[in-house]
C-alpha positions as a printed Julia matrix, in Angstrom:
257×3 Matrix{Float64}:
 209.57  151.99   -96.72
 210.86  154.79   -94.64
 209.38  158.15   -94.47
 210.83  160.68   -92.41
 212.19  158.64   -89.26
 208.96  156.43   -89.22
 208.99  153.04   -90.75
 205.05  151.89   -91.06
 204.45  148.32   -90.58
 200.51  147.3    -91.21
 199.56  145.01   -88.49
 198.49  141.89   -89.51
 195.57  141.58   -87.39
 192.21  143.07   -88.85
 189.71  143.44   -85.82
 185.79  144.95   -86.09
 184.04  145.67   -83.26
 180.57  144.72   -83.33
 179.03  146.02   -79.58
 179.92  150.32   -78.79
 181.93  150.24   -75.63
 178.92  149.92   -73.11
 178.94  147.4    -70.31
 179.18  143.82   -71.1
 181.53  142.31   -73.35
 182.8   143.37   -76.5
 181.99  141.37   -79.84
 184.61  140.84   -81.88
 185.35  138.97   -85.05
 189.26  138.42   -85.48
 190.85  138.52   -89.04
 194.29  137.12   -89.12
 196.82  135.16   -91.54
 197.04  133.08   -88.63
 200.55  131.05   -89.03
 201.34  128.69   -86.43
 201.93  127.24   -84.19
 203.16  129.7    -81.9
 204.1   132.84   -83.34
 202.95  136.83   -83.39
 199.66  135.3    -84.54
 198.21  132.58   -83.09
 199.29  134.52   -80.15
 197.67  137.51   -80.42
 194.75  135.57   -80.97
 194.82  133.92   -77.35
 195.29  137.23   -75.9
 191.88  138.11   -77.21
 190.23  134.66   -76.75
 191.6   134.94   -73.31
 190.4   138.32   -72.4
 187.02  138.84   -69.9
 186.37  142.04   -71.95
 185.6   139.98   -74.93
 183.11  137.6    -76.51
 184.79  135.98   -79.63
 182.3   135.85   -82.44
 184.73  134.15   -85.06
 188.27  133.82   -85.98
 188.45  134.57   -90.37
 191.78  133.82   -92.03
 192.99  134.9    -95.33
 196.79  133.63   -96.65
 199.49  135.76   -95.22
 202.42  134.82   -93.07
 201.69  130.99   -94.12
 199.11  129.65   -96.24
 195.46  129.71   -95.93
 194.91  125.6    -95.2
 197.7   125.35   -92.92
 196.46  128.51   -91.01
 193.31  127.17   -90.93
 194.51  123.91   -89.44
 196.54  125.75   -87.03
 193.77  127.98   -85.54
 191.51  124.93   -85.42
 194.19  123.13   -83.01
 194.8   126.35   -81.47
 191.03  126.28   -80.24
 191.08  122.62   -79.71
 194.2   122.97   -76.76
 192.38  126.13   -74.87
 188.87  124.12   -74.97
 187.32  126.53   -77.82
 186.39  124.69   -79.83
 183.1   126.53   -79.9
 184.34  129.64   -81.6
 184.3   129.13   -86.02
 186.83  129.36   -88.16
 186.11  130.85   -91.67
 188.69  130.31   -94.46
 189.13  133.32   -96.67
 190.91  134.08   -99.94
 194.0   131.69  -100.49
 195.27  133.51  -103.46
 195.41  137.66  -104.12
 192.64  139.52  -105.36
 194.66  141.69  -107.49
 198.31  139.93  -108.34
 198.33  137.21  -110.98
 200.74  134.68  -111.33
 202.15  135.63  -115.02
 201.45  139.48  -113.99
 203.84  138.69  -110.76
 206.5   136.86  -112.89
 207.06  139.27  -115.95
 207.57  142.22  -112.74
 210.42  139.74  -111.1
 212.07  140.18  -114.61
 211.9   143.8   -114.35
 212.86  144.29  -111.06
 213.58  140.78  -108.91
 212.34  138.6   -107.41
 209.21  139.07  -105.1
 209.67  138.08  -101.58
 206.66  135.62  -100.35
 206.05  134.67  -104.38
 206.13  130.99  -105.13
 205.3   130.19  -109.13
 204.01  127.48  -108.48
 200.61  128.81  -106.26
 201.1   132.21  -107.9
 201.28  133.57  -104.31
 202.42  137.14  -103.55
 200.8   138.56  -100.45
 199.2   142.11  -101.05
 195.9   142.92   -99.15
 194.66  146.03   -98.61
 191.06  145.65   -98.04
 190.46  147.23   -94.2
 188.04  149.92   -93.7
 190.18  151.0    -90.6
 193.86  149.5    -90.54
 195.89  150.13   -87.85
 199.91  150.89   -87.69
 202.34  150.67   -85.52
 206.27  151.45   -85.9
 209.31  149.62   -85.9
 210.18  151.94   -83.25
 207.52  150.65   -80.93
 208.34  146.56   -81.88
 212.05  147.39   -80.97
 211.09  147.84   -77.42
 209.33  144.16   -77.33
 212.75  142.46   -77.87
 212.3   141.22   -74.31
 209.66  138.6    -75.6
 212.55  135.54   -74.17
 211.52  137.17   -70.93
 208.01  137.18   -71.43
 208.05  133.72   -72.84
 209.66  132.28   -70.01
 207.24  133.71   -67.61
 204.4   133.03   -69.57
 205.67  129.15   -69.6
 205.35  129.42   -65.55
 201.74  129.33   -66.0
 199.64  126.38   -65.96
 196.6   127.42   -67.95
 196.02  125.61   -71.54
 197.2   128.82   -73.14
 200.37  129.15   -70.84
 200.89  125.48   -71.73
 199.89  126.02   -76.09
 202.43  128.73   -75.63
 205.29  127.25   -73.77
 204.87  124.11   -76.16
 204.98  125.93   -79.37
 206.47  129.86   -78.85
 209.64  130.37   -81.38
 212.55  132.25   -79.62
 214.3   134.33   -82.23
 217.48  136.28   -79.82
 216.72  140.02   -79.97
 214.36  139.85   -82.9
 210.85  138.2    -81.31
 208.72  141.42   -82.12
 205.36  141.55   -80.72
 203.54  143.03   -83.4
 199.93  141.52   -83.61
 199.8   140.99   -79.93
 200.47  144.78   -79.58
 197.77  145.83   -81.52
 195.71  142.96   -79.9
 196.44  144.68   -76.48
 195.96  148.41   -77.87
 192.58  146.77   -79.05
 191.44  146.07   -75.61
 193.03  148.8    -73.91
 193.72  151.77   -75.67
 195.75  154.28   -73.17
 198.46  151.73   -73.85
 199.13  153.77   -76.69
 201.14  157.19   -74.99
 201.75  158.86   -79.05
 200.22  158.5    -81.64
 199.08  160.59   -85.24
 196.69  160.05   -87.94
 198.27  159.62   -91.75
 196.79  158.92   -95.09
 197.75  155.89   -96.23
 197.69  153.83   -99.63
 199.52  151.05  -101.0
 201.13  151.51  -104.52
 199.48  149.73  -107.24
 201.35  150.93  -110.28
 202.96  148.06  -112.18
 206.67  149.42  -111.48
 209.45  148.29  -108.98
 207.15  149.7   -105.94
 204.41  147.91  -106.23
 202.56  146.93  -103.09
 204.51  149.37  -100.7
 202.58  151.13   -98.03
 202.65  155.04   -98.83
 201.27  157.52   -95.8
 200.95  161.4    -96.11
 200.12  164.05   -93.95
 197.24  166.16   -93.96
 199.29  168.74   -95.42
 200.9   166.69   -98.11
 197.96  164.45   -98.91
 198.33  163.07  -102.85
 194.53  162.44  -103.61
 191.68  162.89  -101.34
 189.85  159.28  -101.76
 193.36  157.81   -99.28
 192.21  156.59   -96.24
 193.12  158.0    -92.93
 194.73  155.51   -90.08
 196.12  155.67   -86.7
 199.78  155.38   -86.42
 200.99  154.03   -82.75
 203.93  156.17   -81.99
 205.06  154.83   -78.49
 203.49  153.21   -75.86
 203.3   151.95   -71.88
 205.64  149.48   -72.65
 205.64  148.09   -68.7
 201.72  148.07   -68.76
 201.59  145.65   -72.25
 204.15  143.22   -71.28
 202.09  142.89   -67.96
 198.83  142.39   -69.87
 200.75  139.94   -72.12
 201.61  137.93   -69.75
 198.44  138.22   -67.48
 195.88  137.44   -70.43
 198.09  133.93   -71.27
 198.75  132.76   -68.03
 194.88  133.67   -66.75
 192.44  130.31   -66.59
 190.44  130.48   -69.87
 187.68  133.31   -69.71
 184.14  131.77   -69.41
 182.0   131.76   -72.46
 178.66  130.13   -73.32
């Protein structure tokens, strides 16, 4: 959905801090639809395994860009290669909260069909449960396109993540964008992020042909006042994330208890 020049994209990667930013390292609990191997996902989730600023508390997965057992099984063998075996993963929801499987096929004969829908599981991915979500713009992915590069250098490496990468990484041409890793890396260092604004957002429940699609507002133009407000990454040090990209897979694993 496009508003103004700004196409929103909701990154897929749900993070809560649990430790203030004092000295020490940061708890974190990661929440992904963790597809794998390889990918946006499983990848973003090294980069914060990986990192000496953090102390992984637990990886939870919900169904999203795959489903919920296979994402499971992925993360598990994720952890397994890098020696992490020590971090748990907690299966979440494998079907929606809100979508049912007749509700999902009477609105396909309305209005099509629904992309990520399969009759059979009564799948149809909507979840808009974060108490902070953070976005990030098409504009910003476009300038990841270089991920072949970044790949290739990461592959270099000899660490088990260099290696887990290099092994399993899916080269798309010009369209590899880095979207969870960017908000992994914006995460852990924030002056990454050179523009950015706060919106409203909500996602359109309504029963009609836009159901599910991300709506944002200005202050100014806000529709209710219970929407929630969220950061919107406008542009960003694009030199400084592809170094810590590469840095945080290619480093030996970070020590942990």
């Amino acid at each position: 959905m496009k508003f103004g020049r700004v196409w929103v994209l909701l990154a897929v990667i749900g993070m809560a801090s649990l430790a203030a930013w004092g000295q020490g390292k940061r708890k974190i609990i990661i929440d992904q639809d963790a597809a794998g191997p390889g990918g946006t996902d499983q990848q973003a989730i090294l980069m914060l395994i990986q990192s000496p600023q953090t102390e992984v508390l637990g990886i939870t997965v919900v169904t999203g860009d795959a489903w919920l057992k296979s994402e499971v099984a992925h993360t598990l063998r994720t952890l397994e290669i890098i020696g992490r075996t020590d971090i748990p993963v907690v299966p979440g929801a494998e079907c929606p909260l809100v979508r049912t499987k007749e509700g999902t096929e009477l609105w396909q004969q309305s209005y099509g069909s629904v992309i990520w829908f399969d009759p059979e599981a009564a799948h149809i991915v909507l979840r808009a449960r974060w108490k902070k979500i953070v976005c990030t713009t098409v504009d910003i992915s476009v300038k990841t396109n270089m991920t072949n590069e970044l790949i290739n250098r990461v592959k270099a490496g000899d660490s088990p993540a260099a290696r887990y990468v290099g092994k399993y990484s899916r080269l798309y041409g010009e369209y590899n964008y880095l979207w969870d890793e960017l908000t992994a890396a914006a995460w852990l260092d924030p002056s990454l992020i050179t523009k950015k604004e706060t919106r409203l957002m909500d996602v359109d429940l309504d029963r009609g042909a836009g159901y599910g699609d991300t709506l944002t507002w200005t202050d100014r133009d806000k529709s209710k006042p219970e929407v929630r407000p969220v950061e919107i990454q406008m542009d960003l040090d694009t030199g400084k994330f592809y170094k810590m990209f590469v840095d945080l897979l290619m480093a030996s694993p970070a020590k942990h208890n």
